[in-house]
MARFISE-881578 format. One record per residue (C-alpha): residue number from 1; residue in three letters; chain; x, y, z. Coordinates in nm, 2 decimals, decimal comma, always signed. Layout:
N
<atom><i>NUM</i><aa>ala</aa><ch>A</ch><xx>X</xx><yy>Y</yy><zz>Z</zz></atom>
...
END
This chain:
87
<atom><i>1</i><aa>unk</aa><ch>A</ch><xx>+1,42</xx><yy>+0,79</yy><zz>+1,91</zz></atom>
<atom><i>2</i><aa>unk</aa><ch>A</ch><xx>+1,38</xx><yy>+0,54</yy><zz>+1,63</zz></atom>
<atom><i>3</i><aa>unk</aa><ch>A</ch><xx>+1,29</xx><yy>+0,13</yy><zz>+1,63</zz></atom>
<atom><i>4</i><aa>unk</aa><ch>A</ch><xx>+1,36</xx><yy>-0,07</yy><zz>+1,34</zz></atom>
<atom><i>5</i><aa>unk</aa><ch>A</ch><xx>+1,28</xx><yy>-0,45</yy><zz>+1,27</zz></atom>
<atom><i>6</i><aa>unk</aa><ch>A</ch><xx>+1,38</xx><yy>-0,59</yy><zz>+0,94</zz></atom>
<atom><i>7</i><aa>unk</aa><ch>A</ch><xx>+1,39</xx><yy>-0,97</yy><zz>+0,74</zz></atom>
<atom><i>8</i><aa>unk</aa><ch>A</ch><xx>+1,50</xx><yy>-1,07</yy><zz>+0,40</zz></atom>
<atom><i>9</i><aa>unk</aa><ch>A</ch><xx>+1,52</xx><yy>-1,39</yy><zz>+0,28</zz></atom>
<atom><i>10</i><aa>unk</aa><ch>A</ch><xx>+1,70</xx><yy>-1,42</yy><zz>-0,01</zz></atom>
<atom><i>11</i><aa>unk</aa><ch>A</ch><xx>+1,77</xx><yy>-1,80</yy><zz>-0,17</zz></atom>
<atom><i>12</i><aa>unk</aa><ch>A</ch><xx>+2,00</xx><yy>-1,85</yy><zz>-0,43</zz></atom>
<atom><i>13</i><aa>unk</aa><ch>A</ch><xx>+1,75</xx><yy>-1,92</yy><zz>-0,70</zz></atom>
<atom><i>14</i><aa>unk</aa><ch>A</ch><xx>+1,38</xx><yy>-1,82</yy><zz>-0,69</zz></atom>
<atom><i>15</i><aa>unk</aa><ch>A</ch><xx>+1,21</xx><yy>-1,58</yy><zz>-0,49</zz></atom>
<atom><i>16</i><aa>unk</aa><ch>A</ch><xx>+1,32</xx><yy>-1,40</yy><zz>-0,22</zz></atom>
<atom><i>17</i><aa>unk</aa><ch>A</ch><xx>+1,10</xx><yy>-1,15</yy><zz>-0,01</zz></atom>
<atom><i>18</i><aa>unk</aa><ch>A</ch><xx>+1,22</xx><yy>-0,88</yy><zz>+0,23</zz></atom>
<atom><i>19</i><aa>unk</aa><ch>A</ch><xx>+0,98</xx><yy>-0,72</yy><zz>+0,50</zz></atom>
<atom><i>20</i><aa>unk</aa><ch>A</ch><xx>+1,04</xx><yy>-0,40</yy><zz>+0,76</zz></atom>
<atom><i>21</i><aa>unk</aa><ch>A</ch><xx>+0,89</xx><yy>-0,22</yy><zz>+1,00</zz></atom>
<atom><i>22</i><aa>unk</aa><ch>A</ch><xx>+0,97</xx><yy>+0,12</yy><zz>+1,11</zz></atom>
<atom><i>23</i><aa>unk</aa><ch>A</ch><xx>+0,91</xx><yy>+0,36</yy><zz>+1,41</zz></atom>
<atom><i>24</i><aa>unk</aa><ch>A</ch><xx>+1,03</xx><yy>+0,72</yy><zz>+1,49</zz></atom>
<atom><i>25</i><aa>unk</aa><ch>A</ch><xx>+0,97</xx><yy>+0,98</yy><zz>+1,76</zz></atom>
<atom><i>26</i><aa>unk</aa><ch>A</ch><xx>+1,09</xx><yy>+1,33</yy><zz>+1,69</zz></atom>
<atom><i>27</i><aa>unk</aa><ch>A</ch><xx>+1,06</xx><yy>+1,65</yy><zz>+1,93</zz></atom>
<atom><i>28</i><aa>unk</aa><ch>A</ch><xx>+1,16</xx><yy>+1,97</yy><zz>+1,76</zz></atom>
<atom><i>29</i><aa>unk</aa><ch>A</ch><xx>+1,19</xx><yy>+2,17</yy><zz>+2,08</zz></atom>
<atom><i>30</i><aa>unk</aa><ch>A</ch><xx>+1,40</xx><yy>+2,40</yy><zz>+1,98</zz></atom>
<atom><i>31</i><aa>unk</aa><ch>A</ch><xx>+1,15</xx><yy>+2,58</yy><zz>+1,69</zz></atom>
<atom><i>32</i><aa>unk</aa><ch>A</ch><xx>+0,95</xx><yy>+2,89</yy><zz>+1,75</zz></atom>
<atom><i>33</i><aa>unk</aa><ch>A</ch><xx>+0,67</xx><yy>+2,64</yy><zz>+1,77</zz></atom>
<atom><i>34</i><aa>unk</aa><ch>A</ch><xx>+0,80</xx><yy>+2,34</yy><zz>+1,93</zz></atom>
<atom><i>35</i><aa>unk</aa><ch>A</ch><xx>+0,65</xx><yy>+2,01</yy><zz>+1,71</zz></atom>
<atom><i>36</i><aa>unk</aa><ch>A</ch><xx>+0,66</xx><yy>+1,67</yy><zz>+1,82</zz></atom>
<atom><i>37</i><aa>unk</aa><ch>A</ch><xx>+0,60</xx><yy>+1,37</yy><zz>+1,53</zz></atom>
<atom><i>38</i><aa>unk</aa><ch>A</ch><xx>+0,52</xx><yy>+0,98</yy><zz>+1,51</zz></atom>
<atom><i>39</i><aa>unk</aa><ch>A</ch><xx>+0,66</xx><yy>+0,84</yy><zz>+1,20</zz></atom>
<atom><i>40</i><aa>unk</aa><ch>A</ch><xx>+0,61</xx><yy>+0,47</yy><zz>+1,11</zz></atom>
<atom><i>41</i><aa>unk</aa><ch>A</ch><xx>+0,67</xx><yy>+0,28</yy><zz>+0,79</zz></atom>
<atom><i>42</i><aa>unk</aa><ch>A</ch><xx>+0,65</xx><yy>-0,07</yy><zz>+0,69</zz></atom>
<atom><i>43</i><aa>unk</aa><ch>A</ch><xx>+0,86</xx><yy>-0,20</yy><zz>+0,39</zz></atom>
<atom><i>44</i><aa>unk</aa><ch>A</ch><xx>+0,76</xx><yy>-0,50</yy><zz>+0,16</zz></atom>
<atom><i>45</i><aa>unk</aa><ch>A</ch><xx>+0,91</xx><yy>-0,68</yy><zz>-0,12</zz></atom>
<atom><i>46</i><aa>unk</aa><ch>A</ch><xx>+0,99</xx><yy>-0,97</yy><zz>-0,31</zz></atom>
<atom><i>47</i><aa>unk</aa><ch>A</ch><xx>+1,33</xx><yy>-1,04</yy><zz>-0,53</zz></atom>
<atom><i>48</i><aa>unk</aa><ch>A</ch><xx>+1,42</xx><yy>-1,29</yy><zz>-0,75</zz></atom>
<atom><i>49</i><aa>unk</aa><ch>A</ch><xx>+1,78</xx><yy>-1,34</yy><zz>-0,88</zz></atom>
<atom><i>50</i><aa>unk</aa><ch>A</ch><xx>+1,79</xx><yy>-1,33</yy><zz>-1,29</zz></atom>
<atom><i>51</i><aa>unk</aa><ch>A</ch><xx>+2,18</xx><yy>-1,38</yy><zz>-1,49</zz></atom>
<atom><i>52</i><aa>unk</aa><ch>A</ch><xx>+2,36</xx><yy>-1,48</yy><zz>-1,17</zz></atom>
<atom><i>53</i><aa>unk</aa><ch>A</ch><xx>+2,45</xx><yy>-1,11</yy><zz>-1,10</zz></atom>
<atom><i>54</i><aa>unk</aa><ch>A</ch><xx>+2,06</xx><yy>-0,99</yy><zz>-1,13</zz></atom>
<atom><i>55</i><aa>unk</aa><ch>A</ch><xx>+1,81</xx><yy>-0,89</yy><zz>-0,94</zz></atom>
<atom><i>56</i><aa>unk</aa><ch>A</ch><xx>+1,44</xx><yy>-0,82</yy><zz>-0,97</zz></atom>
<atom><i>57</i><aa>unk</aa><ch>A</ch><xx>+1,31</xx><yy>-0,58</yy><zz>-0,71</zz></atom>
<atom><i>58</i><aa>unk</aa><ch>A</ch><xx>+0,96</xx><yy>-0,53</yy><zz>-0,60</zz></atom>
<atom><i>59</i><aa>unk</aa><ch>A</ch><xx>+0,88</xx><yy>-0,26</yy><zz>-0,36</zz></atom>
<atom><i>60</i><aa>unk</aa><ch>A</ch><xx>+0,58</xx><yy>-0,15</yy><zz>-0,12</zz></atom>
<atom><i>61</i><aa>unk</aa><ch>A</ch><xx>+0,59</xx><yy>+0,10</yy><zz>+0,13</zz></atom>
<atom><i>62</i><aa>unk</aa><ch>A</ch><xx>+0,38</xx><yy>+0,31</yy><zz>+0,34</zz></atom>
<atom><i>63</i><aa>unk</aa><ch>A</ch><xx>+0,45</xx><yy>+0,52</yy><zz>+0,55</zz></atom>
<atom><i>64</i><aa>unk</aa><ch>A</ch><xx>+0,22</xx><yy>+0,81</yy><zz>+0,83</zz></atom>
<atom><i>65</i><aa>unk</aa><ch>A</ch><xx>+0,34</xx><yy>+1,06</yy><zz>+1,01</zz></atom>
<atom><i>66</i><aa>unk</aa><ch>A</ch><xx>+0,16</xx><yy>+1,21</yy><zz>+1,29</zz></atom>
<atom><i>67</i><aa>unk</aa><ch>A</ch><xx>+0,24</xx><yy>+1,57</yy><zz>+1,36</zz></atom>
<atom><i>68</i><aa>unk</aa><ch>A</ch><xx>+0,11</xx><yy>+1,81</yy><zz>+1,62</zz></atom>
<atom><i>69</i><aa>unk</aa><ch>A</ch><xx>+0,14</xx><yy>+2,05</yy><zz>+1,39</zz></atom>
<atom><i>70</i><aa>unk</aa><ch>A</ch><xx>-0,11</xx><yy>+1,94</yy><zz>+1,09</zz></atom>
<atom><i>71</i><aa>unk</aa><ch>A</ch><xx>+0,11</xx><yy>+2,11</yy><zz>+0,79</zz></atom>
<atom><i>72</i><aa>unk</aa><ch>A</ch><xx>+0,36</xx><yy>+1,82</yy><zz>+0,89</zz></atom>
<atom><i>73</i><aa>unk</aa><ch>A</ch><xx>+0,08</xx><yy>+1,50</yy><zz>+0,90</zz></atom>
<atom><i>74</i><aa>unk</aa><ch>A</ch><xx>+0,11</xx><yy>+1,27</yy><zz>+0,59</zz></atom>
<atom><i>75</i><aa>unk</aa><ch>A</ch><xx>+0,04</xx><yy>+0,95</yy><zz>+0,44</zz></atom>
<atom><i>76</i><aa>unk</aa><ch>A</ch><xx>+0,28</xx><yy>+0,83</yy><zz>+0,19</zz></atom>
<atom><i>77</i><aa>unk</aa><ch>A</ch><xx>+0,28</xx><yy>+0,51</yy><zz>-0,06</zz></atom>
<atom><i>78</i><aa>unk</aa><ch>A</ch><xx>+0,58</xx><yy>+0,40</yy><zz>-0,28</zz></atom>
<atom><i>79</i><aa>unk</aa><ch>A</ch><xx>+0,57</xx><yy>+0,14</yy><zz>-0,55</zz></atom>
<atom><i>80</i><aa>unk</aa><ch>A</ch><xx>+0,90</xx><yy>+0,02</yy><zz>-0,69</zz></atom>
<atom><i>81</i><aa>unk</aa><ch>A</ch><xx>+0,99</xx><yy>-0,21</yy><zz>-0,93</zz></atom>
<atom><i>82</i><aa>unk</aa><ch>A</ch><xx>+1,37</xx><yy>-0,21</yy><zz>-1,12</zz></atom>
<atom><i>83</i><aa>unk</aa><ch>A</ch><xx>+1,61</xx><yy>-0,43</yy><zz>-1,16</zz></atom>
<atom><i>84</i><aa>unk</aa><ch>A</ch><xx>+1,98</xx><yy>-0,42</yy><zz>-0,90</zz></atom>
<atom><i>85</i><aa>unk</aa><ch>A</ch><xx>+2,32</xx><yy>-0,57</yy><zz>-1,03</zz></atom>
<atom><i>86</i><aa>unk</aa><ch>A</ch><xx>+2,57</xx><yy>-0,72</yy><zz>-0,76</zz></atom>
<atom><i>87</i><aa>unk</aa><ch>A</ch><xx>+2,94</xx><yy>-0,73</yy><zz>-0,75</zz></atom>
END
């Protein structure tokens, strides 16, 4: 089961932002010991067009996942920053 929200707003010059958040409910019944899990995320960013067919990216996310079974718990934060072309 999984709920997703997301906005971007991306104008043609300047900068844009983009912002998410994420939620998922697993249930691994079928292992030898059956786990059940809690993931959510949230996404944020900011953009900015550069050269017409440019883009500056600048990522955040986190993301914890709750387990029942501990060796599957974990926090996780990404930082990205790069640049995308468009065609």
């Amino acid at each position: 089961t999984e709920l997703s929200a997301d906005y971007r707003f991306q104008p043609d010059s300047g900068w844009g932002y983009e912002f998410g958040v994420d939620y998922r409910r697993s249930r691994f019944s079928d292992l030898e010991i059956p786990r059940n899990e809690d993931l959510w995320s949230v996404q944020a960013g900011l953009t900015r067009t550069v050269f017409d067919v440019w883009t500056l990216l600048i990522e955040y996310r986190y993301a914890d996942n709750d387990s029942n079974d501990p060796t599957f718990s974990y926090d996780r934060n990404v930082l990205t920053a790069g640049m995308l072309r468009t065609f």
